[in-house]
Structures are given as structure tokens and as C-alpha cells.
C-alpha positions in Angstrom: 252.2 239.9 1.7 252.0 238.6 -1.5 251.8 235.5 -3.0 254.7 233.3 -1.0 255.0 230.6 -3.0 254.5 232.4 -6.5 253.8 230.6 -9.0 254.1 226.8 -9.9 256.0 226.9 -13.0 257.7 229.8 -11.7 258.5 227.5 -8.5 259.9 224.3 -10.9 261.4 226.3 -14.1 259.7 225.0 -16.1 257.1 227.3 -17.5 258.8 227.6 -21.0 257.9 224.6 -21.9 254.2 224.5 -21.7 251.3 227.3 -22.1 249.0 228.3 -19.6 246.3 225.7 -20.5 245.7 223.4 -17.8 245.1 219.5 -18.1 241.8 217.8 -17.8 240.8 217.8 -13.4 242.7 220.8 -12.8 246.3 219.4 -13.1 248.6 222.1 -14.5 251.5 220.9 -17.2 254.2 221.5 -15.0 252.8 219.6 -12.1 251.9 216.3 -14.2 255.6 217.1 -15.6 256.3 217.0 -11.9 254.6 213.9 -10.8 256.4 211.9 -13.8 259.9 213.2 -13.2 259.8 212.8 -9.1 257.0 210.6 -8.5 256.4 207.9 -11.3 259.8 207.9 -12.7 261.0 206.1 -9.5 257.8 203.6 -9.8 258.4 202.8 -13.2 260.9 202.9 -16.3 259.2 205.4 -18.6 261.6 206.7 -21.5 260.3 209.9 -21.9 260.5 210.4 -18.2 263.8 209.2 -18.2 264.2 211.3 -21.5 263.2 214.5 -19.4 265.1 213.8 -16.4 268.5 213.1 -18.1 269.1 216.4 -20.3 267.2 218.8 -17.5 269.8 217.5 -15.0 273.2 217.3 -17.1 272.0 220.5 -19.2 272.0 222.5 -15.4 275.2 220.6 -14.1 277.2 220.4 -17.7 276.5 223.8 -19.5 274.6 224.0 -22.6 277.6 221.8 -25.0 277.4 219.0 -23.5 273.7 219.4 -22.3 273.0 219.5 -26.4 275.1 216.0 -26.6 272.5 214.4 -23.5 269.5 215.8 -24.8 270.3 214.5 -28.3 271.9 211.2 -26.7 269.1 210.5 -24.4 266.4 211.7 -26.9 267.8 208.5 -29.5 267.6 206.1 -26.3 263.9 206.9 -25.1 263.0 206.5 -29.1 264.4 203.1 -29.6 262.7 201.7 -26.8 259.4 203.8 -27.2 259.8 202.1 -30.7 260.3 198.4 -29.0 257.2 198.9 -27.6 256.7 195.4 -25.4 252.8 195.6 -26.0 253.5 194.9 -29.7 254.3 191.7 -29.5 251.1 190.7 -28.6 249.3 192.7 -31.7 248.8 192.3 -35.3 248.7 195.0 -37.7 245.3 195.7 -39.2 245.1 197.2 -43.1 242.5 198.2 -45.4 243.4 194.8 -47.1 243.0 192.2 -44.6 239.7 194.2 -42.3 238.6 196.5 -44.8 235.5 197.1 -43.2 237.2 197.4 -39.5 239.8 199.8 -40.5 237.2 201.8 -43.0 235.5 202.1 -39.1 238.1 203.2 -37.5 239.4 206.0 -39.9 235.5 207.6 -40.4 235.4 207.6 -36.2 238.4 209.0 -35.8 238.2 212.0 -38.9 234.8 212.8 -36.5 236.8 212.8 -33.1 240.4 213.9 -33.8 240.6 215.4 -37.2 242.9 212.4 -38.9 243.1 208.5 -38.3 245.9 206.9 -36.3 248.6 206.2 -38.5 248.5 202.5 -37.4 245.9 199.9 -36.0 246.0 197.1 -34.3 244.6 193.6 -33.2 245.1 192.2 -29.9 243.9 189.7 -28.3 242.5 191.0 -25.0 238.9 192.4 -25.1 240.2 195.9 -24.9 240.4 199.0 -26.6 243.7 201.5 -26.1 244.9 204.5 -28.1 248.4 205.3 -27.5 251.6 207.3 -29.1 254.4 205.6 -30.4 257.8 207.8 -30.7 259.6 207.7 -33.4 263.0 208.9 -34.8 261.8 211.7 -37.1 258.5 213.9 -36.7 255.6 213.9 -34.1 255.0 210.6 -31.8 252.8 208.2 -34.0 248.9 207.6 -33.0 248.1 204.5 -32.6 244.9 202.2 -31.7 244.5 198.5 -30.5 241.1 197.0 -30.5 240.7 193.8 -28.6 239.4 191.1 -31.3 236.2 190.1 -28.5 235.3 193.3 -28.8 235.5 193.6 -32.9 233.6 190.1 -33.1 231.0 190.4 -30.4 230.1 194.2 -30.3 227.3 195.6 -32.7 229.2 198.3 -35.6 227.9 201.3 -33.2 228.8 200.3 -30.3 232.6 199.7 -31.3 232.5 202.8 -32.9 231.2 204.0 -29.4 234.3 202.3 -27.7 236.8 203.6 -29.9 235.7 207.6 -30.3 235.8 207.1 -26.4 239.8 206.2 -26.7 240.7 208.3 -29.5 239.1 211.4 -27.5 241.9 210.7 -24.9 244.4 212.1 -27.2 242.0 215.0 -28.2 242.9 216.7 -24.8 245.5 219.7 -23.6 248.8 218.3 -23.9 248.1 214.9 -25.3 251.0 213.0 -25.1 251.7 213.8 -21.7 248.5 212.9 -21.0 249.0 209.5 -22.5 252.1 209.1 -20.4 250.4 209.7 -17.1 247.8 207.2 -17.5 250.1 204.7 -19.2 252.3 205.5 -16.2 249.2 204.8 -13.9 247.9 201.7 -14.8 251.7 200.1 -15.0 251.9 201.1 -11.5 248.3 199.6 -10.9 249.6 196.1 -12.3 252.5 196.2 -10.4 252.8 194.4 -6.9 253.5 196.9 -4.1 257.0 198.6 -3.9 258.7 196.9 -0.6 260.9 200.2 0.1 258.7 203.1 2.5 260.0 205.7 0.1 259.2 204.0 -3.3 255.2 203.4 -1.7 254.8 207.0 -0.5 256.0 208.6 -4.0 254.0 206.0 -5.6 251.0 206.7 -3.2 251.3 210.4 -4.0 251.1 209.9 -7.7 248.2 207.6 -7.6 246.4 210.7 -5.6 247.0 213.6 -7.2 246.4 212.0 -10.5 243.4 210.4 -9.1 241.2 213.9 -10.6 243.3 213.7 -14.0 242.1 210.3 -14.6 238.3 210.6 -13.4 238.4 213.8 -15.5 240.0 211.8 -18.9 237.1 209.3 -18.0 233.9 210.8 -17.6 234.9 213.2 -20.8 235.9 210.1 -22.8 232.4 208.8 -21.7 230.8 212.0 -23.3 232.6 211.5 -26.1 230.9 208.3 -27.0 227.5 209.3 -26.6 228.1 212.0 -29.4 229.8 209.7 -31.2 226.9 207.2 -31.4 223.4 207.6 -29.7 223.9 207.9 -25.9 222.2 204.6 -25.6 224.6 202.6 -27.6 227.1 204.4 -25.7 226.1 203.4 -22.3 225.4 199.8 -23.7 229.2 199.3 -24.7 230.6 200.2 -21.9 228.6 197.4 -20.0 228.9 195.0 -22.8 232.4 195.3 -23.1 233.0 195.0 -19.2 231.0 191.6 -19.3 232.8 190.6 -22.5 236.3 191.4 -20.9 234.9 189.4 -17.6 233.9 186.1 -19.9 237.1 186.2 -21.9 239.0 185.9 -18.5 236.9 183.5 -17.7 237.5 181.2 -21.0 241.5 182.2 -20.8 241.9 181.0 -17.3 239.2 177.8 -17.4 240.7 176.4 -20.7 243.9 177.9 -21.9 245.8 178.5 -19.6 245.2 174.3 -18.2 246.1 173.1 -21.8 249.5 175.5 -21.6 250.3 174.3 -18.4 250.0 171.1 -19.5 252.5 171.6 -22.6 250.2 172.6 -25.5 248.5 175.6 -27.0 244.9 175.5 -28.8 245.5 176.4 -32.5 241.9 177.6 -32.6 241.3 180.0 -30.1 239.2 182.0 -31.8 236.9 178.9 -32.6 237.1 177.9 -28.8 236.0 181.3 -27.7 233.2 181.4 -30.1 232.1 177.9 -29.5 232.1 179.0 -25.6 229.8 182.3 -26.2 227.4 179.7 -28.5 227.3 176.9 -26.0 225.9 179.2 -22.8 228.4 181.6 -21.8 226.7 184.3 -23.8 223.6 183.6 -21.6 225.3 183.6 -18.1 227.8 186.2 -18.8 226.3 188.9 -20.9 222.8 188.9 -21.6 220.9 190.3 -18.4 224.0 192.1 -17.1 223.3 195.3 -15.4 226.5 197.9 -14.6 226.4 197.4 -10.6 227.0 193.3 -11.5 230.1 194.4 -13.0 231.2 197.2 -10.6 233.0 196.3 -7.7 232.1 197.9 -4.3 235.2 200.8 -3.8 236.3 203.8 -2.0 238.2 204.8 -4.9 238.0 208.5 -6.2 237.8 207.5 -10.0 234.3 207.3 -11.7 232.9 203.6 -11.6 231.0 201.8 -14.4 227.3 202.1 -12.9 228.5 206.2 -12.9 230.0 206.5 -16.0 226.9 205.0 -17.8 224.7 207.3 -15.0 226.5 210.1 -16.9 225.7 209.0 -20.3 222.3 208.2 -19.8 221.2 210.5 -17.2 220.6 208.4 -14.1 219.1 206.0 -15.9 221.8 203.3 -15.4 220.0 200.7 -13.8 217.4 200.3 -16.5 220.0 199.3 -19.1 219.9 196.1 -20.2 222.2 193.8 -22.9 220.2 192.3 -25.3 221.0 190.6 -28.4 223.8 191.9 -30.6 222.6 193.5 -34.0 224.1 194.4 -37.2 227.6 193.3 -36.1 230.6 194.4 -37.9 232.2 191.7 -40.2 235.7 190.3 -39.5 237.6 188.4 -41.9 238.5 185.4 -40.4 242.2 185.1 -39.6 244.5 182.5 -40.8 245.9 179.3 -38.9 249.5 181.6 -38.7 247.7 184.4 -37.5 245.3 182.4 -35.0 248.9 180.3 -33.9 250.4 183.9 -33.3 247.5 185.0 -31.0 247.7 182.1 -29.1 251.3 181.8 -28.2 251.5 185.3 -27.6 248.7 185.6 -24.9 249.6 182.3 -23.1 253.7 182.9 -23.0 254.2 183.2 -19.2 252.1 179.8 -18.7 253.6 178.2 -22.1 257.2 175.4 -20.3 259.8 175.3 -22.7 258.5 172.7 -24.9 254.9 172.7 -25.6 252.9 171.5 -29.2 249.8 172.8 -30.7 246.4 171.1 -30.3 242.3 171.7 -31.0 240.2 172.0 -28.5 238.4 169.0 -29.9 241.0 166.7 -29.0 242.2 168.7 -25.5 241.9 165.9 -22.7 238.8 166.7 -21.0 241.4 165.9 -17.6 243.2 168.7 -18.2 240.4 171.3 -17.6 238.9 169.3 -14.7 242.3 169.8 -13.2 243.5 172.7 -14.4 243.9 174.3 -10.2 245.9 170.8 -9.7 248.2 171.1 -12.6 249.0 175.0 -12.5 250.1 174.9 -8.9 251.8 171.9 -9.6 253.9 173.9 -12.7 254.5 176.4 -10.8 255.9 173.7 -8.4 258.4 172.9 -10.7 259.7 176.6 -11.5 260.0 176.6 -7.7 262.3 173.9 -7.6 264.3 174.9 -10.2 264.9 178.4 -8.7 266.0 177.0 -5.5 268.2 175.1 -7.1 270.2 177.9 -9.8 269.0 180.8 -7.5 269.8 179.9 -3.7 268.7 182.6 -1.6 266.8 184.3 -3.6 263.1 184.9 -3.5 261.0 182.4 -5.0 257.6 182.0 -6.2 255.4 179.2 -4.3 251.6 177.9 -5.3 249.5 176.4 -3.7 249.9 172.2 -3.7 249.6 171.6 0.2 245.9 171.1 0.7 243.2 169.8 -1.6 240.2 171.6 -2.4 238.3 170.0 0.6 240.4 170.5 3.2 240.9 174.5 2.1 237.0 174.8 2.3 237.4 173.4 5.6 238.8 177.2 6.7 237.5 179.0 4.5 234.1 181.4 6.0 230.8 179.6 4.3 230.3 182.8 2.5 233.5 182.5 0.5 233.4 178.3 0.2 229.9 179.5 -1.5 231.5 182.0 -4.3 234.5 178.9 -4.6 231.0 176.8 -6.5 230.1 177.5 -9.7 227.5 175.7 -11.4 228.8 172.7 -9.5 232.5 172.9 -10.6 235.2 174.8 -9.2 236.3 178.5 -9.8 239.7 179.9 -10.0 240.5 179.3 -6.1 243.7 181.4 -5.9 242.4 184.8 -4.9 240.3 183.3 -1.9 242.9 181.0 -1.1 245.9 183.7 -0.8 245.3 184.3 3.3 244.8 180.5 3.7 248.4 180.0 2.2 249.9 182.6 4.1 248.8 181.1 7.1 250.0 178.0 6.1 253.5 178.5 5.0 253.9 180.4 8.6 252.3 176.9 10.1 255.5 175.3 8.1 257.8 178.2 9.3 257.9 179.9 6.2 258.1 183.8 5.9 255.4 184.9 3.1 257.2 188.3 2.0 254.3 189.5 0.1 251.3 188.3 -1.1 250.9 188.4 -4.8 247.9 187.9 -7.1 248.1 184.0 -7.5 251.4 183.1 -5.5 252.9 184.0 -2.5 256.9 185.5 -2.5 259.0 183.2 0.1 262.7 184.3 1.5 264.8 182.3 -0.3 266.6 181.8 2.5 264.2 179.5 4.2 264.7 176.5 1.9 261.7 175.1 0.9 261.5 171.2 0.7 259.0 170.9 -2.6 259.1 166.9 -2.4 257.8 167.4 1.0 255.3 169.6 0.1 254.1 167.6 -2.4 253.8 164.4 -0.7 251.2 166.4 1.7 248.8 166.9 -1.0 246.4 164.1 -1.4 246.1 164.8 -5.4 249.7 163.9 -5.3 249.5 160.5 -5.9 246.6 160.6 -8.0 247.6 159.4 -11.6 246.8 162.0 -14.3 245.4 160.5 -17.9 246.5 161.5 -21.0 249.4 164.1 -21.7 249.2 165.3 -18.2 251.2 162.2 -16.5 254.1 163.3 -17.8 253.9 166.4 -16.3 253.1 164.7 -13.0 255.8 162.1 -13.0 258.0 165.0 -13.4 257.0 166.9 -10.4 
């Protein structure tokens, strides 16, 4: 009989545009070409996709004229805003003038893993490290890396250059850039709370699986990579050191940033504040000791976790790695008050009100990171209110300000009022207190639409009296110090 359903780029028409190479985990071209054009370009707004979509459609439906007019129409539009790249705004251009010895790094790692440097590099503020292509208006997509600035300060010179032949290697595969768009694609979708329409979850559900061996694939051969980048060893070690500096980093963020830009203010020296942190004990409870299954999340997922990635690179021999000491670490120029300013303010802009001033974390109220839980629910509060108000009937975001800590512990299990303690102080509360809220706001005859990472989405429609739920919380009354009451006597 024959093969039926003949074959796949035969099936879409699209084999002219790629060769027969496949992409890594099996995923032919014009599937992944697929999966962007009918799976993730409903998920989420990717130019190229959109790009693809546009001039393949009118070019059929139009003739070739006016298909010619799209494609060059449509090709300008997904440039300008693949040029506008939002994640820029967050990063600052590194030369061989201002990180000499950084970018010198950089270019020597990536002439041994793709052939030539990236034509531009980055520093961001997020202990990360992401290669990426950039279009632009004439010629081939630009390369492009961002190294996180914990990761430049706090990694040994091997291990970064471990980290970042691991990235660049993504772009060394079959079909790079639409490689790059698929997991870009991915981990927007990943960040993004779940679609409320049945059809937009199954295509996005159907993307997330059949990419699933794409990614694992990109992973585990990013992994490999590293270890021949640097010795297999220092590989393996920063992977784990950079999960455990990415989980400390959150940590300082969320304990005390994110309190003092509630509050109205941004620290000016965030860089000194984070170092200062890693020198006065969170080094020692947050890195040193670490082992990958402290880091790794138990998970039914189908992509390579971090005690099996470093298994790979090592041999089995995961669970005997160990982060000790860092050594021969690369040097950083320090950055200037601007450039520290800019870093700041652009990693605390969704938590920063309208008017907010700059301050040390020498002279940040120590009020403000004792109740830091207290005073973000409480801003939050206030957007609520102010929504209701310009926005009736439409969905709002509500925190958490009905019950003190005490009273949530009260119904919480005793495993989870445990993990709530840390070191005698309080932890982030808000993923453990999401169900606790739910139930709540249904107590109040609220309808809790969808639970989201910190808040909970409420029908507009039910109006909800904030005064009231204020007046229920027993911190409500409690006067603030400092440049916090204010805030409070605002609320």
C-alpha cells in the first residue's frame, strides 16, 4: 500500500525551505516550523512566527504580487520589534573597554565553540546566562549573549567559561535560529499563567510535548558541550553553583528589595547589598555544601533535571560533587553609581509605585524588611482599589491582607507551617498561602478565577470591599515606623 501519509514536508509544503537534516531529539524542520505556526503562535506573540504565518497565507490567497508586498511588509514589522527586544531594557552593553577581561572571555570561548564571537554582550542583572539572535534590518540575525552579573562576580574564570560554551553551543545546532525560537517560545509559555480558553491549553499542551525531546536533546548536548569546554568537573560544578547562586539571589531580591520598592525607594547599591549578603552568611547556607538533588525539584517532567545533567557530565558521579570555595575568579570592573542606579530600577519596575527615591541599604529602615509580607500585600491592596475604581468589572488582582501570619498557620498542615520558619523569621509566605486564600475569598463569596503565582485573579464583577478587608487584618492598625506610615495611612 504504500506509504499513506507520504511524507511530512511533502504533507505541509514546505520542504523547500529546509534540507533534510533533522533538529536535535528527532524533530524534523518542518514539524518545529509546524508547532510555531499552529501551536505556539496562538500561545504567544512571536514575530517571526507571525512573520511566517502572514506572507505563507496572503502569498497562497493573493498571488505572488501582492504576496512579494506581505512578505516584504511583514518581514520590516517582525524586525522592528525583534529589534525592540523587551529583554534589553534590563541589560547593559559590555565592551572590551569597560570588562576587558570579561569580554576577552567571552570572544576566546566562543572562537572554540562556534567559530566567531557574538557580535554583542550583555550584562543583566539576573544570575543567568542566555544566547539569543537579534533580527535585524540588513544581513543574518545578530548573536547575542547576556551573562547574569552573580554569575560573572561569584563564579571561578572556568566555570563561567563552562556556563557560557554551554549557551553559545545552543546556536551551534541544525537550524539555529529556529531552534532559538522554539525554546524562547517555550519558556514564554512556561512563565505565562495558564490560557483560560480549552483550545488555547490543548495547542499549548501539544507544543510543550512534542518539544519536550527538542529541549532535553538542546540540554543534555549543551551539557556536553561544557565539559569540553573546561574540565568535566568544573563543568558539573557550574551548573550546581549557578542553580544555588540563582536560588540566593532570589532570595536577597525578594527579602530586601523588593520590601524597600514597595515601600517607595530603590537601594542605589545593589551590588554592594548583594555582596555584603554572600560575606555576612548567605554564602555558607546557600552555596557551600550544596549537592544537585538540594536544588532539583521532585518532577514527572520529561526534560533532563540538574542531578542528571551533572550525572551526564561526570559519569554518575553526581552525588559526590561538592561546592567549595571559589578560586581564581574573574575580575569585574566595578560599575558606576549610573550604571548600579540603572540595574536597580530596571529589575524592581513592576514593584517600584509611581514615586519612589533612592536609598543605601545602610540607612533602609530595618521595619521595612521585618515587614516586607505586610507591606507588599498591602501595595498590592492599593492597585486593587484603584482598579475597581477606573476598571469596574474587570478582573482584578487581590493579595493577601485578611489573616495575619498566625492565624494562616492555624490551617496550614504542620509540615508546611514548618517550611513557612526559617532561621526564626519568616519566608516568602505566598506560594503556601495560595490554597488558603482561595478558600478564603469563597468563605467571603468571592469567585477566585485562577490562581496565580503570588495573587489570586477575582471577577470584577463581585466588588470587592478593600476597607473591609483591611479592617480584618490585625496588622491593620499596627503603626509602621519610618517611611512606611505613609504608605499605611494611605491604604
Amino acid at each position: 500500500m504504500g506509504n499513506e501519509r507520504g511524507d511530512e514536508s511533502q504533507h505541509y509544503g514546505l520542504r523547500a525551505l529546509f534540507p533534510s537534516a533533522t533538529l536535535p531529539g528527532g524533530l524534523s524542520p518542518t514539524r518545529a516550523l509546524w508547532l510555531l505556526l499552529s501551536r505556539g503562535g496562538l500561545g504567544a506573540t512571536v514575530p517571526w512566527a507571525l512573520w511566517l504565518s502572514v506572507t505563507l497565507i496572503f502569498a497562497i490567497v493573493f498571488g505572488s504580487f501582492f504576496g512579494l508586498i506581505l512578505f516584504i511588509l511583514s518581514t520590516l514589522f517582525a524586525i522592528v520589534f525583534g529589534i525592540w527586544d523587551s529583554r534589553k531594557r534590563r541589560y547593559y552593553r559590555i565592551t572590551s573597554e569597560n570588562q576587558a577581561a570579561l569580554a576577552e572571555l567571552v570572544n576566546e570561548t566562543a572562537q572554540r565553540v562556534l567559530g566567531v564571537a557574538p557580535e554583542r554582550l550583555w550584562l543583566v542583572a539576573t544570575a543567568d546566562v542566555t544566547a539569543f539572535y537579534t533580527p535585524r534590518l540588513v544581513g543574518n540575525s545578530r548573536k547575542e549573549l547576556a551573562i547574569g552579573l552573580p554569575l560573572a562576580t561569584e563564579l571561578s574564570r572556568h566555570e563561567l567559561q563552562g556556563l557560557i560554551a554551554r549557551e553559545l553551543s545552543k546556536l551551534n545546532t541544525e537550524h539555529p535560529l529556529l531552534v532559538e525560537r522554539l525554546l524562547s517560545l517555550r519558556e514564554r509559555l512556561e512563565l505565562m499563567p495558564l490560557p483560560r480558553w480549552a483550545i488555547v491549553s490543548w495547542w499549548r499542551g501539544g507544543f510543550m510535548r512534542q518539544t519536550a525531546s527538542l529541549v532535553r536533546a538542546v540540554e543534555l548536548e549543551a551539557d556536553a558541550a561544557a565539559a569540553r569546554a573546561v574540565w568535566p568537573e568544573e563543568a558539573a560544578t557550574a551548573l550546581l553553583r549557578a542553580a544555588s547562586l540563582e536560588d540566593a539571589f532570589t532570595w536577597f531580591l525578594r527579602t530586601y528589595c523588593v520590601p524597600l520598592a514597595v515601600s517607595g525607594a530603590y537601594p542605589k547599591d545593589l551590588l554592594a547589598g548583594w555582596r555584603w549578603k554572600l560575606d555576612d552568611g548567605l554564602r555558607e547556607r546557600r552555596v557551600i555544601g550544596v549537592k544537585a538533588s538540594d536544588l532539583t525539584p521532585a518532577s514527572d517532567s520529561p526534560l533532563p533535571s540538574l542531578e542528571e545533567r551533572i550525572s551526564v557530565i561526570l559519569d554518575g558521579y553526581a552525588d559526590r560533587l561538592r561546592l567549595g570555595r571559589v578560586r581564581d575568579q574573574l575580575p569585574i570592573n566595578v560599575l558606576s553609581p549610573k550604571e548600579e542606579r540603572i540595574f536597580a530600577r530596571r529589575i524592581l519596575r513592576p514593584f517600584l509605585p509611581r514615586h519612589y527615591e533612592a536609598i543605601t541599604f545602610e540607612h533602609a529602615p530595618d521595619d521595612v524588611l521585618d515587614l516586607h509580607t505586610v507591606l507588599l500585600a498591602r501595595a498590592v491592596t492599593n492597585a486593587v482599589e484603584s482598579l475597581i475604581g477606573r476598571r469596574a468589572g474587570a478582573p482584578v488582582v487581590l493579595g493577601f491582607v485578611a489573616d495575619d501570619y498566625d492565624s494562616v498557620a492555624r490551617r496550614l498542615p504542620e509540615n508546611l507551617t514548618r517550611e513557612l520558619r526559617m532561621e526564626g523569621e519568616w519566608n516568602d509566605p505566598f506560594p503556601l498561602m495560595q490554597a488558603v486564600l482561595v478558600a478564603h475569598l469563597k468563605e467571603q463569596g468571592f469567585v477566585a478565577e485562577r490562581p496565580l503565582r503570588r495573587h489570586v485573579l477575582v471577577r470584577g464583577a463581585d466588588r470587592i470591599d478593600v476597607p473591609e478587608l483591611i479592617a480584618r487584618d490585625p496588622m491593620a492598625s499596627a503603626e509602621i515606623p519610618g517611611t512606611l506610615s505613609a504608605l499605611a495611612r494611605s491604604v
